[in-house]
N, C-alpha and C positions, 0 to 999 in steps of 0.2 A: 526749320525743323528742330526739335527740342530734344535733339541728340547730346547726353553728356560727356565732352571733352574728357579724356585722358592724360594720366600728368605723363610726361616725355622729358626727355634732352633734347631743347631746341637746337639738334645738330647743324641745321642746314641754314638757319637763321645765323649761327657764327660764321657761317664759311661766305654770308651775304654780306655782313659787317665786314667782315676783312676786305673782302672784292671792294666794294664802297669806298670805305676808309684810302686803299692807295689808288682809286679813280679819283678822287675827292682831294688828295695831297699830289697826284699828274697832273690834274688841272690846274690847278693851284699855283705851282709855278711853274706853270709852262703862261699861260693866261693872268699874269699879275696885275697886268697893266690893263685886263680886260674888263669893260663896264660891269655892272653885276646884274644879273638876271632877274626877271619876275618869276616870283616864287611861283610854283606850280599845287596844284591841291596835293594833298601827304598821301595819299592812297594811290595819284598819278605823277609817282617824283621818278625821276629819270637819268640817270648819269650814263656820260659817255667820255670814253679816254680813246683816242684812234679809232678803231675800230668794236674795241668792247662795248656794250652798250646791256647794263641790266635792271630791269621794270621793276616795283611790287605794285601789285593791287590792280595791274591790268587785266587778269584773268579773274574767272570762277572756277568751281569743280562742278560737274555733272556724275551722275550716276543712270546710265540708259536713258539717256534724254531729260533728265529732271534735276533743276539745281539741286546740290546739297550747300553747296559755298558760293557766297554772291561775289562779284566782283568788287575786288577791295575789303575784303570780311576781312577780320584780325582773329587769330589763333591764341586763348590765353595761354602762356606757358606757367610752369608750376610753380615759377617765382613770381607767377601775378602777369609780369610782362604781356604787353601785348604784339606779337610778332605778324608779317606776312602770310599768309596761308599758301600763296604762287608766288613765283617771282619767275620773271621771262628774262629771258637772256637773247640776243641776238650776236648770232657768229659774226666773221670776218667775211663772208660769202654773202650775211643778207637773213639765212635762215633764220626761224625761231624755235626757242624751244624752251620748255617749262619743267621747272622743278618744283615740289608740292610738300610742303610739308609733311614728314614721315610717320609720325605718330596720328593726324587728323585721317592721312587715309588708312593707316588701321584702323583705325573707328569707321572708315568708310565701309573698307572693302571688307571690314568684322573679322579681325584678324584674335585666333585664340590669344591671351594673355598682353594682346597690346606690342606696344611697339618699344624695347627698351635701346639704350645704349650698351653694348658689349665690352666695356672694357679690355678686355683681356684679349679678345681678335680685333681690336678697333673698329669695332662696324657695329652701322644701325641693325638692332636685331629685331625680324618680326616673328614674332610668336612665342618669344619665353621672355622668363624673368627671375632672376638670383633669389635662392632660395634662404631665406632670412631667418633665425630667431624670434622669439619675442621681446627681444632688445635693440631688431632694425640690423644685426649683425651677421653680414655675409658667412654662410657656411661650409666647410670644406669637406671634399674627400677625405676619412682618415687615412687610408693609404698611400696616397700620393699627391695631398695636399695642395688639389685644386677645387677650383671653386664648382662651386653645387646650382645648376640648372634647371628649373623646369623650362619642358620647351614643349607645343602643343602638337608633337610632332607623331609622336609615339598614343595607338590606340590600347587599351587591351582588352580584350575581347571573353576573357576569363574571372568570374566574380572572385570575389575576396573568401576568404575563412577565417572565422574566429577560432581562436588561440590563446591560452594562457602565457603569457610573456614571466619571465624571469621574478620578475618584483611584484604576480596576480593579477597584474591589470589586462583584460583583456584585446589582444589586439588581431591585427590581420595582415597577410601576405598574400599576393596576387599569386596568379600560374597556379596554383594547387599545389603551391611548395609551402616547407616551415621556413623559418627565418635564418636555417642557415642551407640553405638549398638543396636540403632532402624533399624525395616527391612525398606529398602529402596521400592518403588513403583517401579515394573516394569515399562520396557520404555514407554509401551504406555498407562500407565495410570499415567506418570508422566503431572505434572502441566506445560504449555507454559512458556516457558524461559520470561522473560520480553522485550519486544521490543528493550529497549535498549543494553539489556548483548546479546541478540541474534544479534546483528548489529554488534558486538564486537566478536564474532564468529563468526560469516561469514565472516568477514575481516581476520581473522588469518587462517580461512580455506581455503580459497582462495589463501593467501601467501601462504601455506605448499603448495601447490596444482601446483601453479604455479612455486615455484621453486623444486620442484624435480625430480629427474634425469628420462627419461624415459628408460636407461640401469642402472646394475649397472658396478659395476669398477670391469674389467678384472685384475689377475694377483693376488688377496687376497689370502693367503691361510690361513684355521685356520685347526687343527687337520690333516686327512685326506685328506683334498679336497682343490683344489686352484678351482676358479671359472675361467672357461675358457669363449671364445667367444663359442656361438654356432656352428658361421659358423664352427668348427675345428672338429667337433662331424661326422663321418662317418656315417649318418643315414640308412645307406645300411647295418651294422652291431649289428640293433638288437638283445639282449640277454635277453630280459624279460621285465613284465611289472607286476608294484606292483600296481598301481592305473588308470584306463583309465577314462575320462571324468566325474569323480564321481563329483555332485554338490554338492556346500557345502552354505548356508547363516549365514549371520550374524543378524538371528532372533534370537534369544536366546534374555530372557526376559530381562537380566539383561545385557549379555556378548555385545560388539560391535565388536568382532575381527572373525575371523576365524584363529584359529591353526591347524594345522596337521604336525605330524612328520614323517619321513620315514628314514628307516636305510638299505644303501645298499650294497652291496658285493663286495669285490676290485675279489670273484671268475667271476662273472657277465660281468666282462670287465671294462676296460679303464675308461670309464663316467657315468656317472649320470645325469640325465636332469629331468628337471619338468617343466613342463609346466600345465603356467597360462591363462587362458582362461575367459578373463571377458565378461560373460552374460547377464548382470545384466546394470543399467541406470546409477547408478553412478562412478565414478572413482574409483581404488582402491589402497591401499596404501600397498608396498609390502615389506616385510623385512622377511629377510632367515639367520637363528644364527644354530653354529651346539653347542649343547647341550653340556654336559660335559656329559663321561659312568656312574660314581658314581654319583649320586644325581641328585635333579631336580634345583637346581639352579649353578651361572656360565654360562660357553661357552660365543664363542665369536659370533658376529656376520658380516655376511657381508652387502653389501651397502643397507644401509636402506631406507625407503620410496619411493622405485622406483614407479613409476605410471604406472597402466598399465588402459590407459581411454577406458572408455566404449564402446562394441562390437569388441575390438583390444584382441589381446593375446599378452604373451612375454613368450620367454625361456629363463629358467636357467640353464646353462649344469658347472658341476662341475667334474674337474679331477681326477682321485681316485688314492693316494698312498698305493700301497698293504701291503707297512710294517710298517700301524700304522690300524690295522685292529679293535682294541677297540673304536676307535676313530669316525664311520662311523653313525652318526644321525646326521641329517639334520631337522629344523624346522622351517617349513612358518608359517608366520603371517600376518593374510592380515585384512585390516580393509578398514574401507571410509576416504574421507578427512571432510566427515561432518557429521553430526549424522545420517545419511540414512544407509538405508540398502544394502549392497550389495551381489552378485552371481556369484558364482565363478566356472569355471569345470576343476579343479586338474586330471593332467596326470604325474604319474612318473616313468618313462621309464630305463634302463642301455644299453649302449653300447659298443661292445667289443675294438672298434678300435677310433682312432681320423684321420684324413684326414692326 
């Protein structure tokens, strides 16, 4: 499977070296005088000291019955290296048991942000990663001058607000707060822009507006799903429907977008489609990311900003791979090109076959 490796701290791979290294120097002299063995193949090398006894390359990984990791597959680490993926250990009793490389099964098990080292609690971390500069440079709290996290841990459920920041560049603060944790004024008892920063928006609204795609780009794939053409969808082979014409706005006091996710079935058939249906007077601005399974932040997305202008619909049919089955959330986000409100009638349908 043509899944892209993430770079890691091969943690587990040092802690296999060092076991190794003083079974390898136990043996050694204890056994000095003892003839020397035939080599055994490198994927099925084997050390034992008393009782201790640890494999690599004896095992695979599965994912619900389906290799992901063959047996004896090698893990590249960031330095190139090429490491163990399993390594089996058998106790003092007989039992086995297996330890798996940390950062490959976050790519397994599609964990948000990947799998880093934590310095600072000594532990493999899944689902965040130090928040950097654009000089590679660990960032701190300025208050009390710890290090700065993302972690995929925390959702928020409340869109952004533009704001003029200190130095005129416009920016945004979550919750419906400003940036120093006053409650921001819902939209429609916010204050009229000034004539002239409003002429200054409509100019850029206009640009976004005018240049964006009215399809997006056939042939992505992210996770699961590559996004197909429509036409390829056999609509004759219906197999369910999770969402019919349900309308959605973008009144929310605070929020300007509409999200909604949907997560479908490679048992369902072949495809996936949703369709956009705009109701609503103003244009809308459409962008479809499929989530990561662990956490709410990550995933990737596909072509963003497609337009779909007022009283027109468009579909999105996505091709479903049955053997990354964790991987199957989908999430639209649709907003305006200008601070209006839009209305939207969300359809998402599966079908079994493609033309």
């Amino acid at each position: 499977m043509n899944k892209t490796k993430k770079s890691y701290i091969p943690f587990i791979a040092g802690m296999a070296t060092m076991i190794l290294l003083a079974c390898l120097i136990s043996a050694s002299l204890a056994k000095e005088e003892a003839p020397a063995a035939q080599p055994q193949a490198e994927s099925q090398v084997r050390v034992q000291a008393g009782d201790l006894r640890l494999a690599c390359g004896e095992a695979g990984v599965a994912l619900f019955g389906v290799e992901r990791v063959a047996p004896g597959e090698k893990v590249q680490a960031e330095n190139g290296a090429e490491i163990p993926a399993v390594l089996t250990y058998t106790d003092e009793k007989g039992e086995i048991h297996y330890y798996v490389e940390a950062g490959m099964i976050g790519d397994i098990l599609d964990v948000a942000l990947g799998v880093t080292y934590h310095e600072d609690i000594n532990c493999v971390d899944f689902g965040a990663k130090p928040f950097v500069n654009d000089k590679g440079e660990q960032q701190i709290k300025a208050h009390t001058g710890e290090p700065i996290w993302f972690t995929g841990r925390i959702k928020c459920d409340i869109g952004y607000n533009l704001t003029r920041g200190e130095d005129g560049k416009w920016v945004g603060y979550a919750d419906g707060t400003t940036g120093n944790g006053a409650r921001r004024l819902p939209r429609s008892e916010a204050p009229e822009m000034p004539a002239e920063e409003r002429a200054e928006m409509e100019a850029i609204w206009e640009e976004n507006r005018r240049e964006a795609p009215m399809k997006p780009e056939y042939g992505v794939t992210f996770g699961m799903y590559t996004e197909e053409d429509p036409a390829k969808v056999d609509l004759a082979s219906w197999s369910g429907t999770a969402l019919e014409r349900q309308v959605f706005r973008n009144d929310d006091k605070f929020s300007t977008t509409i999200t909604r996710r949907f997560a479908f079935t490679p048992y369902l058939g072949e495809y996936a489609v949703i369709t956009i249906e705009n109701i609503g007077d103003e244009d809308a601005c459409i962008a479809v990311r499929r989530p990561c399974t662990v956490g709410n932040e990550g995933g990737e997305s596909f072509t963003r900003n497609v337009r779909v202008p007022a009283g027109q619909k468009l579909m999105r049919a996505f091709r479903v791979n049955e053997e990354l089955p964790l991987e199957n959330q989908l999430e639209l986000i649709a907003s305006s090109f200008t601070d209006g409100e839009i209305e939207l009638a969300l359809t998402a349908e599966q079908y079994r076959f493609g033309k």
